[in-house]
C-alpha positions as CSV (number, residue, x, y, z in Angstrom):
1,X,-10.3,4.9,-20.3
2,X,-12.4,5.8,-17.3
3,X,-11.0,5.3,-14.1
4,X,-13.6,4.7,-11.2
5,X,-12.4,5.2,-7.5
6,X,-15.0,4.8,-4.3
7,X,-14.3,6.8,-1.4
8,X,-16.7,4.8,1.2
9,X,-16.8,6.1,4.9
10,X,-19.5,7.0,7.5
11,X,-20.9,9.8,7.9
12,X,-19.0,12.7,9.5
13,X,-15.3,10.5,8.9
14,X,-13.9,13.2,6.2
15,X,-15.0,11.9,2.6
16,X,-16.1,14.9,1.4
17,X,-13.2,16.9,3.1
18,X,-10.4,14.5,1.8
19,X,-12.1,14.6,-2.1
20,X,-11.8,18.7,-2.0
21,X,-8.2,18.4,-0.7
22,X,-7.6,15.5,-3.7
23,X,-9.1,17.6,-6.6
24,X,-7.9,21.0,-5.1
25,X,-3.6,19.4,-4.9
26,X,-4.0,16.3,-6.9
27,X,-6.5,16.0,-9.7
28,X,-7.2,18.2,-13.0
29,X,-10.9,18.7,-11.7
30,X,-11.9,19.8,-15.3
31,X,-11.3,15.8,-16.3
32,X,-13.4,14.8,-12.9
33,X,-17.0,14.0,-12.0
34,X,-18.2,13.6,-9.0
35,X,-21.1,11.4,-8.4
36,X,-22.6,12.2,-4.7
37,X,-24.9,8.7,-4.4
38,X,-27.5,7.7,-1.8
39,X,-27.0,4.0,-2.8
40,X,-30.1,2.0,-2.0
41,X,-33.4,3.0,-1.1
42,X,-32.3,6.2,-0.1
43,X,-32.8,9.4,-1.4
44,X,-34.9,8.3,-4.5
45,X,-37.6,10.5,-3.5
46,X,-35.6,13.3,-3.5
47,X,-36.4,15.8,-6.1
48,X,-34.0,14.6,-9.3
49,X,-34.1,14.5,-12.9
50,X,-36.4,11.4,-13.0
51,X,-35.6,11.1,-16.5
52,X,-32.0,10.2,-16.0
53,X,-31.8,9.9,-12.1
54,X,-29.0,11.9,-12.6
55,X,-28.6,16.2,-11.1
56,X,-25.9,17.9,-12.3
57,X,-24.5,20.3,-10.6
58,X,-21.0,22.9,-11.1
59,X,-18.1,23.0,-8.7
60,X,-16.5,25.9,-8.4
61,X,-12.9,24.1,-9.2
62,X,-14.9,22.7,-13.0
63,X,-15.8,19.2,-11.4
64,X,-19.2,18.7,-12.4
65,X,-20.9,17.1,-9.3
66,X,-24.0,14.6,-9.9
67,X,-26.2,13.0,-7.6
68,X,-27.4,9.5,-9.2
69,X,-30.3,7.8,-8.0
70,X,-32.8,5.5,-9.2
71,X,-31.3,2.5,-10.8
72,X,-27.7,3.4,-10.0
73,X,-25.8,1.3,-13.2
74,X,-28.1,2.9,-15.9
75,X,-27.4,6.3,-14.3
76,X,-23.5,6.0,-14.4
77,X,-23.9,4.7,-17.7
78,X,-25.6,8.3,-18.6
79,X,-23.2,9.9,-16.6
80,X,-19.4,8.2,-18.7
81,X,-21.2,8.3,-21.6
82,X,-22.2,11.7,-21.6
83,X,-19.2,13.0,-19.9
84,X,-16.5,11.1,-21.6
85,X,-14.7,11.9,-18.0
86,X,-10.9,11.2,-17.1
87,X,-11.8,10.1,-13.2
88,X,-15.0,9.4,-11.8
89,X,-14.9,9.8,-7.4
90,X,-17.6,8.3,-6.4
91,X,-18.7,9.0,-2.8
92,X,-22.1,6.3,-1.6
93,X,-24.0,6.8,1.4
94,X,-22.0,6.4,4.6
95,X,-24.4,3.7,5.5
96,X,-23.9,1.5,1.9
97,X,-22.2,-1.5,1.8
98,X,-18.5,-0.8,-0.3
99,X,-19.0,-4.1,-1.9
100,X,-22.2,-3.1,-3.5
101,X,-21.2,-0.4,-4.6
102,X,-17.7,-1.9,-6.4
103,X,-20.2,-4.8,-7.7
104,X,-22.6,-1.8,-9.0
105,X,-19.5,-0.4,-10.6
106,X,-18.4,-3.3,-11.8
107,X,-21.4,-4.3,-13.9
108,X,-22.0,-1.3,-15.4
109,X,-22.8,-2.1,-19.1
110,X,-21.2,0.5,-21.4
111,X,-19.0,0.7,-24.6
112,X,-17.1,2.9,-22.6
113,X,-13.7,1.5,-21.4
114,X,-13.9,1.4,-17.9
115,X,-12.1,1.0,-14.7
116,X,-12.5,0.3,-11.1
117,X,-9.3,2.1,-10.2
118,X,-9.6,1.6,-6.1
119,X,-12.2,1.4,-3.3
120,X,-10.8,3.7,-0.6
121,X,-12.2,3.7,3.0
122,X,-12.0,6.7,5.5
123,X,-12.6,5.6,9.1
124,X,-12.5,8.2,11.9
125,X,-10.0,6.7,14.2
126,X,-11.6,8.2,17.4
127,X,-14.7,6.5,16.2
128,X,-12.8,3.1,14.9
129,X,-14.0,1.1,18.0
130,X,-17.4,2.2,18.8
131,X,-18.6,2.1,15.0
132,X,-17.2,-1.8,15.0
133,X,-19.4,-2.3,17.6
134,X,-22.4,-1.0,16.9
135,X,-22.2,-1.2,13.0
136,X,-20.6,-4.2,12.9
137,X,-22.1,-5.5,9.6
138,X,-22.0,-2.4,7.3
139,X,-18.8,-0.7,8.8
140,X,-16.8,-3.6,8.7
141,X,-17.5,-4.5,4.9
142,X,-16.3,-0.8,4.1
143,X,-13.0,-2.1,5.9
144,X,-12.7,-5.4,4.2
145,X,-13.3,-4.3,0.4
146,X,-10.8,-1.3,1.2
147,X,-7.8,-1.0,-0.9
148,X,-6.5,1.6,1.3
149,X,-8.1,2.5,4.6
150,X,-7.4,6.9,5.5
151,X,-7.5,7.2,8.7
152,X,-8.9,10.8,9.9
153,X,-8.4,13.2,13.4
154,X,-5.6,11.3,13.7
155,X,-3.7,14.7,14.9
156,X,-4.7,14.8,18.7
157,X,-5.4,10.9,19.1
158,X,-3.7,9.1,21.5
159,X,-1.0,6.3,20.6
160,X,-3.0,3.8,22.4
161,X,-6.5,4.8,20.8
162,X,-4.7,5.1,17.0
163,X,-3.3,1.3,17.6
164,X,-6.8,0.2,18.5
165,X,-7.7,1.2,15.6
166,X,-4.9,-0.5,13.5
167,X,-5.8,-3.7,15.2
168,X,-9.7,-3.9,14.4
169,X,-8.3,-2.8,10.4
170,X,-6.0,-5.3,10.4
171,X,-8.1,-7.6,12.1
172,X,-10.4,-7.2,9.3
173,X,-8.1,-6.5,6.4
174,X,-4.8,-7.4,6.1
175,X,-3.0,-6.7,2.8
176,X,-5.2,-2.7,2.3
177,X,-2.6,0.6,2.7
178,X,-3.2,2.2,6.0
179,X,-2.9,6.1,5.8
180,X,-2.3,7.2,9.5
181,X,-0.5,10.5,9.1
182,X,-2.7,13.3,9.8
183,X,-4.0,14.7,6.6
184,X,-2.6,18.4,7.2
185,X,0.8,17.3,6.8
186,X,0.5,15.5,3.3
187,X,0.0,16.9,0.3
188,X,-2.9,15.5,-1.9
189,X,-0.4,13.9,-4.5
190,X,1.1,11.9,-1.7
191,X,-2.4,10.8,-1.1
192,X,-3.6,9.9,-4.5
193,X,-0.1,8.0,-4.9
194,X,-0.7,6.0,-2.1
195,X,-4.3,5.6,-3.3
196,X,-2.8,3.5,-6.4
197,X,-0.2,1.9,-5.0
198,X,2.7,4.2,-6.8
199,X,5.5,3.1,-4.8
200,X,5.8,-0.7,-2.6
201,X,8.8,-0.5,-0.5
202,X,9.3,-4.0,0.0
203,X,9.4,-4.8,-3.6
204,X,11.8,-1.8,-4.3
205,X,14.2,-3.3,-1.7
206,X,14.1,-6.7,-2.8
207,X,14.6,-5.5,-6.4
208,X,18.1,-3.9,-5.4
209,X,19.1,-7.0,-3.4
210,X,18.2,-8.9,-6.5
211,X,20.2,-6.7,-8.9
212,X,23.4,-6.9,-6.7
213,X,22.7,-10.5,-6.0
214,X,22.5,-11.4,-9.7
215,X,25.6,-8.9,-10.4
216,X,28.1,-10.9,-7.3
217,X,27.2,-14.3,-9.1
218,X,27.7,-13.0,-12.2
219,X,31.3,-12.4,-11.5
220,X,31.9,-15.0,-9.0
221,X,30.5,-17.3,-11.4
222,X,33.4,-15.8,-13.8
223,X,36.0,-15.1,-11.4
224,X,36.2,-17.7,-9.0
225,X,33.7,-20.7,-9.4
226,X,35.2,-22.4,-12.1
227,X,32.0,-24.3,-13.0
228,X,30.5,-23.9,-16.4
229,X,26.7,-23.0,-15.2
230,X,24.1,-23.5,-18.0
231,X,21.7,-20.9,-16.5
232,X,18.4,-22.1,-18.1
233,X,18.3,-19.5,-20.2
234,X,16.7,-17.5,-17.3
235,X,17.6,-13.5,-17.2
236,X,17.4,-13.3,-13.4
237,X,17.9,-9.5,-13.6
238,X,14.1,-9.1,-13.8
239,X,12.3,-10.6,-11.4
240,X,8.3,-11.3,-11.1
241,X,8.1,-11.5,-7.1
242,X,5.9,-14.6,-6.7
243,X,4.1,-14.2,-10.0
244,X,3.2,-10.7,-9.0
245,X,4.4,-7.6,-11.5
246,X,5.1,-4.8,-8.4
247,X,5.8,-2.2,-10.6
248,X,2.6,-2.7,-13.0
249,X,-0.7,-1.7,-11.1
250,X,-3.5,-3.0,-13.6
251,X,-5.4,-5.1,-10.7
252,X,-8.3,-7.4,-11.0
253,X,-10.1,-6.4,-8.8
254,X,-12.5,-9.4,-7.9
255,X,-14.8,-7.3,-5.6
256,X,-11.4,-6.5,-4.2
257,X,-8.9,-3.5,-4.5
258,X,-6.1,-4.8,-2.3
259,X,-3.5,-2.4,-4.6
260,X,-1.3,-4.7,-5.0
261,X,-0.3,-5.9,-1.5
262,X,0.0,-9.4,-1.7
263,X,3.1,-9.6,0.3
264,X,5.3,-12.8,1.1
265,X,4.7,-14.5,4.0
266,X,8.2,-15.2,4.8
267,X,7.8,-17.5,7.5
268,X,6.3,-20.3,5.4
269,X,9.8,-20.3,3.3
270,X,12.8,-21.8,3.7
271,X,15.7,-19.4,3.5
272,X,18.4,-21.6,5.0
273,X,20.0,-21.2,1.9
274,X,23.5,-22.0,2.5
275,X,23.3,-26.0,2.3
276,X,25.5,-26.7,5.0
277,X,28.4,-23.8,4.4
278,X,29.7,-22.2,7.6
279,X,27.8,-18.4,7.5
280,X,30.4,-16.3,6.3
281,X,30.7,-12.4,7.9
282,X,30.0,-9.6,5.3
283,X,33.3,-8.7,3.3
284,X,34.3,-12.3,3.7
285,X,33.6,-14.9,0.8
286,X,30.4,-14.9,-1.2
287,X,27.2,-15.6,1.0
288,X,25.0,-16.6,-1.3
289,X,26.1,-19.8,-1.6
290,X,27.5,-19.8,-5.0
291,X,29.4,-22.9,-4.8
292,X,26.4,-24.8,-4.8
293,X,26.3,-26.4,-8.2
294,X,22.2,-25.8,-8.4
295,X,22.2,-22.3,-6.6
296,X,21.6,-21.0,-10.2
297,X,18.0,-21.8,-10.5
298,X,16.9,-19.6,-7.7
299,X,15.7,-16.3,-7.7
300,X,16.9,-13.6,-5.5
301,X,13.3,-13.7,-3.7
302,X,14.1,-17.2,-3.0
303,X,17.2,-17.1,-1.4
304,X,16.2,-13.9,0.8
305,X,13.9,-12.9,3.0
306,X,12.1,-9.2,3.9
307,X,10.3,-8.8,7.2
308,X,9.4,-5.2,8.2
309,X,5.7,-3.5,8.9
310,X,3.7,-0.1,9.0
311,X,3.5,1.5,12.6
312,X,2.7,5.4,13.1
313,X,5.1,4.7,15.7
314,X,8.1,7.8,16.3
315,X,12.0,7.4,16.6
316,X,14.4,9.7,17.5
317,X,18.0,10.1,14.9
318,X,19.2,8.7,17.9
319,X,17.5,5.8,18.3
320,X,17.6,4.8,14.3
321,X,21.5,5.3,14.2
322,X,21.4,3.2,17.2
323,X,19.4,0.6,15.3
324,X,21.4,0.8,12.0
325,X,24.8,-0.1,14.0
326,X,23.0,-3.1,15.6
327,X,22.1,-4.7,12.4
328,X,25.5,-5.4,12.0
329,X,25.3,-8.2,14.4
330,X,25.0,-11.0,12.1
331,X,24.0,-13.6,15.2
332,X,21.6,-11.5,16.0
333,X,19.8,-10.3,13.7
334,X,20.8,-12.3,10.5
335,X,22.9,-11.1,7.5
336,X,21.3,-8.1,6.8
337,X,22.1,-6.8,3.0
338,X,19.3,-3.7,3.0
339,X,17.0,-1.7,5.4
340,X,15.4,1.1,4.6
341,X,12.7,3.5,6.4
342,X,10.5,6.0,7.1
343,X,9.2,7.3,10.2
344,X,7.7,10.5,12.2
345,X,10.2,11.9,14.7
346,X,7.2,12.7,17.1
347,X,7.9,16.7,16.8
348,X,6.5,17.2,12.9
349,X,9.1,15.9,11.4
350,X,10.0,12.9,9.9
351,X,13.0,10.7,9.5
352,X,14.1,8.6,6.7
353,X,17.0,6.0,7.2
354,X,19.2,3.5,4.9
355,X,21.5,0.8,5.7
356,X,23.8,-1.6,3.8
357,X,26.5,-3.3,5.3
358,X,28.9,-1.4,7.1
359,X,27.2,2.2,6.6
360,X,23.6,3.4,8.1
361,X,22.4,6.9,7.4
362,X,20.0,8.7,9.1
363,X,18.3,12.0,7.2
364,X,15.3,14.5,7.9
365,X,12.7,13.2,5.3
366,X,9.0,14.7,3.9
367,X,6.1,13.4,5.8
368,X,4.7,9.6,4.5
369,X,1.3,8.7,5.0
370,X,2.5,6.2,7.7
371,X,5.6,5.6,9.0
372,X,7.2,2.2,6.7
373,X,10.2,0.0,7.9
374,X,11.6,-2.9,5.6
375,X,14.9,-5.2,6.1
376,X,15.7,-7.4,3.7
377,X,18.7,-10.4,4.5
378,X,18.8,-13.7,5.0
379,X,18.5,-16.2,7.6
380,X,16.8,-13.0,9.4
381,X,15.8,-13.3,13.6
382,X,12.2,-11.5,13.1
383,X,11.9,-11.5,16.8
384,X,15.2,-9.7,17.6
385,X,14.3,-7.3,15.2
386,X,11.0,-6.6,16.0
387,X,12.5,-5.9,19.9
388,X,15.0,-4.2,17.9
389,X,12.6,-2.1,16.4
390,X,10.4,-1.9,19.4
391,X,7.9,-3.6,17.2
């Protein structure tokens, strides 16, 4: 198997710079190629191999680099099929359309097993606005085909400028990974792992809440309830989060690398869940209401919610163990069961944090590639906790 991944950008954002860093702390470049491509019109009178469209040329880390031009499938055909390569990085033209090029990918007729892997988008943040301006068209379709957009000179930009930024991306793409960290600070693994979608903290929090969920109605059901529950046969100790599989990233792509974030959108749910029970306070009875005869036909993921967001956004230890006492104000905030986080502390470091009920813990943490927050409860106030949160 082949994986493909497209590193799309305008010129000057950093493609180049962030593929070295990748196959320097994160690849085996002997198991790469490269292919440098003036997609389009461009470049074909270049001086190549005419033959194949196709110049080969050394790295110095073993990554054979190739320029294809010419009829671009034919020419990636010669390149997997000659190569037999682990990864192919493709990096198009800055001015190329991303979709064209995942399509070009995509259709690409070989016996070779093949994958489109991800379609990754660097955008200079300083430039974010001015290129969605004056670019509109072919800037903007790099953004909306991104799986994960990598934000670049994000060091020395100014909190202001960097959520200007976040807003035309989001605008334009909601459900792609942001990378907003500057690049110094993370290592190339962290990168690549982001890239595909390694680790989804929502879905790793709402897996835990499931598990103790499932495990409190396992013995309540025993213990205390009384009622013989036929449970459908279900084993609700595994749970498919809205017919998604979080921890398996085999995507379909559809002219779309979205990695996997296809998120809930908790405000079109019901999650008064109780049915008329009084809210009980945590240590108190159960809370999910198990005395509801029918409560055994819902999943976790039903019964809770998770609200939290991406910011590049820094906290103080302060501030965070400030927050992680307030959550245990039930009125208002919810009843939380899990938060978990990860921010910058605004002086290099970063902070990680954890709460369950009754206990909060605050801890120096390695750099992310954005900061992440994620609370997961039910009956949840999203807008005291985005005040909370200073969302």
């Amino acid at each position: 198997m082949t994986k493909i991944d497209i590193f799309s950008g305008f010129l000057g954002a950093g493609k180049t710079t962030l593929i070295k860093k990748l196959l320097q702390e994160a690849l085996d470049a002997s198991k790469v190629v490269l292919i440098e491509n003036e997609f389009g019109e461009i470049g074909i009178d270049g001086g190549f191999l005419k033959e194949a469209g196709v110049e080969i040329k050394e790295m110095n880390s073993g990554c054979i680099c190739c320029s294809l031009v010419g009829d671009f499938g034919s020419s990636l055909k010669e390149v997997i099929e000659t190569y037999h390569p682990e990864r192919i990085l493709i990096e198009p033209s800055g001015v190329g359309k991303l979709s064209d090029v995942m399509k070009a990918v995509q259709n690409v007729d070989t016996d070779a097993e093949v994958e489109l892997n991800s379609a990754v988008v660097v955008v200079d943040a300083n430039k974010c606005k001015m290129y969605a301006k004056n670019f509109g068209e072919f800037f903007l379709n790099q953004i909306e085909h991104a799986g994960t957009v990598i934000l670049s000179r994000t060091a020395d930009i100014s909190e202001s400028k960097l959520n200007t930024a976040l807003d035309i991306i989001r605008e334009h793409n909601d459900k792609a990974t942001v990378i907003t960290t500057p690049w110094e600070e993370l290592d190339g693994k962290k990168i690549l792992e982001t890239i595909e979608n390694a680790k989804d903290l929502e879905a790793e929090l709402m897996a835990e809440v499931a598990k103790l969920h499932d495990e409190h109605h396992h013995d309540h059901h025993h213990d205390h309830c009384g009622h013989d529950h036929d449970h459908d046969g279900h084993d609700h100790s595994d749970h498919d989060h809205d017919g998604h599989d979080h921890s398996a990233h085999d995507h379909d792509h559809d002219g779309h690398d979205h990695s996997g974030h296809d998120h809930h959108d908790h405000e079109e749910h019901d999650h008064d869940h109780h049915d008329g029970h009084d809210h009980h306070e945590h240590g108190e009875e159960c809370t999910c209401g198990c005395h509801d005869h029918d409560h055994h036909h819902h999943h976790a993921d039903d019964i809770f919610a998770s609200w939290g967001f991406e910011t590049p956004a820094a906290y103080t230890k302060e501030e965070l163990e400030h927050i992680l006492e307030a959550l245990e104000d039930e009125k208002q905030y919810g009843s939380i069961l899990r938060a978990k986080g990860m921010v910058p502390a605004g002086d290099g470091t970063w902070l990680n944090f954890d709460y369950v009920p009754g206990e909060g813990n605050v801890r120096t943490g390695a750099a992310e590639v954005t900061g992440k927050i994620c609370v997961i409860g039910a009956q949840l106030n999203e807008e005291n906790l985005g005040t909370l949160f200073r969302r």
